[in-house]
C-alpha positions in Angstrom: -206.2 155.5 11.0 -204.5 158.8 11.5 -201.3 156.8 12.7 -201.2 155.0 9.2 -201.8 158.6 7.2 -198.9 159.9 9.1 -196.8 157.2 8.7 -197.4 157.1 4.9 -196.8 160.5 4.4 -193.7 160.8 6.1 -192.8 157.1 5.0 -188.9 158.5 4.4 -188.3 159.2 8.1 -189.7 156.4 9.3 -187.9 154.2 7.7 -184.5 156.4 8.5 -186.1 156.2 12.1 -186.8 152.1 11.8 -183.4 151.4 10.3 -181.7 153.5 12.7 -183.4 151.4 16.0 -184.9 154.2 16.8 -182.2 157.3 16.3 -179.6 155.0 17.7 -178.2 154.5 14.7 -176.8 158.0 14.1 -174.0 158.3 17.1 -171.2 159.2 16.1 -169.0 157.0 17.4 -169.6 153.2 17.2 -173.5 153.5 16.1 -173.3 149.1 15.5 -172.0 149.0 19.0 -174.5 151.2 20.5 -177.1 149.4 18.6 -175.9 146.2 20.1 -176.3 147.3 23.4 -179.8 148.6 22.6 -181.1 145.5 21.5 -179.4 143.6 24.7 -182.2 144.9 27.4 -184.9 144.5 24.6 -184.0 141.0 24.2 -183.7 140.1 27.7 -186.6 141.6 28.4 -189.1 139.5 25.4 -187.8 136.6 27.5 -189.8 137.6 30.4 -192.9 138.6 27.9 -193.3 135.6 25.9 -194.7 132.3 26.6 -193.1 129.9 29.4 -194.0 126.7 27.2 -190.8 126.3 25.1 -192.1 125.0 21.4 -194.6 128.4 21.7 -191.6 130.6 22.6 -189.5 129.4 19.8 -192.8 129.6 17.5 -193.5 133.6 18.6 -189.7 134.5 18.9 -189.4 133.2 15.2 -192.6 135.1 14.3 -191.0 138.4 15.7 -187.7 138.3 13.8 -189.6 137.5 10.4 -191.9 140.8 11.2 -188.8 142.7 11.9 -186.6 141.6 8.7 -190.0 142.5 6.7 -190.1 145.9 8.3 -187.0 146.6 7.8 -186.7 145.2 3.9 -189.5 147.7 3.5 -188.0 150.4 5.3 -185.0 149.9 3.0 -187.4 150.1 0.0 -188.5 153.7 1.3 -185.6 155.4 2.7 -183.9 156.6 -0.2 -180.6 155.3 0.4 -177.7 156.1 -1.7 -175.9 153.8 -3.8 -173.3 152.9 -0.7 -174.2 149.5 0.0 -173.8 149.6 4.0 -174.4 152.9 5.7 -173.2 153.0 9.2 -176.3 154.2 10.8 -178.4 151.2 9.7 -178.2 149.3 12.7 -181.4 147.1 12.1 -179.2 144.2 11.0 -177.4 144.4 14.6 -180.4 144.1 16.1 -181.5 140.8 14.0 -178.1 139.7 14.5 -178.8 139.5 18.2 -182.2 137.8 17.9 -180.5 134.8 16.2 -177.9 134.6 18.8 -180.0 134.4 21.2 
């Protein structure tokens, strides 16, 4: 409860902090590349978490990638972002990018 009250009132940096994979997001050089990289490991590694049986892998891989989109349409709803359309430090999209390729 006192996770979800801190959350909400400082909704605008964590959604910067979401959409940013975690402060990767705000190198200075390359911040899509070095979210790439991030997400390589953490990928790898969910295949050693979820299920063995195939058809339930698929099913909880799926479910992850739909609860990350959601999180990060709603972190977009929150953070506040200027009219640029595609700000270099949102590196949320590299991520999902590299969840459907795998």
């Amino acid at each position: 409860m006192v996770l979800v009250c801190i959350i909400m009132k400082n909704l605008f940096y964590f959604a910067r902090f979401c959409l940013s994979l975690f402060g990767v997001g705000f190198f200075k050089k390359a911040p899509g590349t070095a979210g790439s990289l991030v997400s390589v490991p953490f990928l790898w590694g969910m295949l050693y978490v979820l299920p063995v049986f195939l058809p339930w892998r698929v099913l909880v891989f799926w479910i992850i990638f739909v609860v990350i989109l959601w999180l990060g349409m709603f972190c977009m709803r929150h953070a506040r972002i200027p009219s640029q359309y595609d700000q270099q430090w949102i590196v949320l999209d590299e991520f999902l990018g590299m969840m459907v390729s795998v």
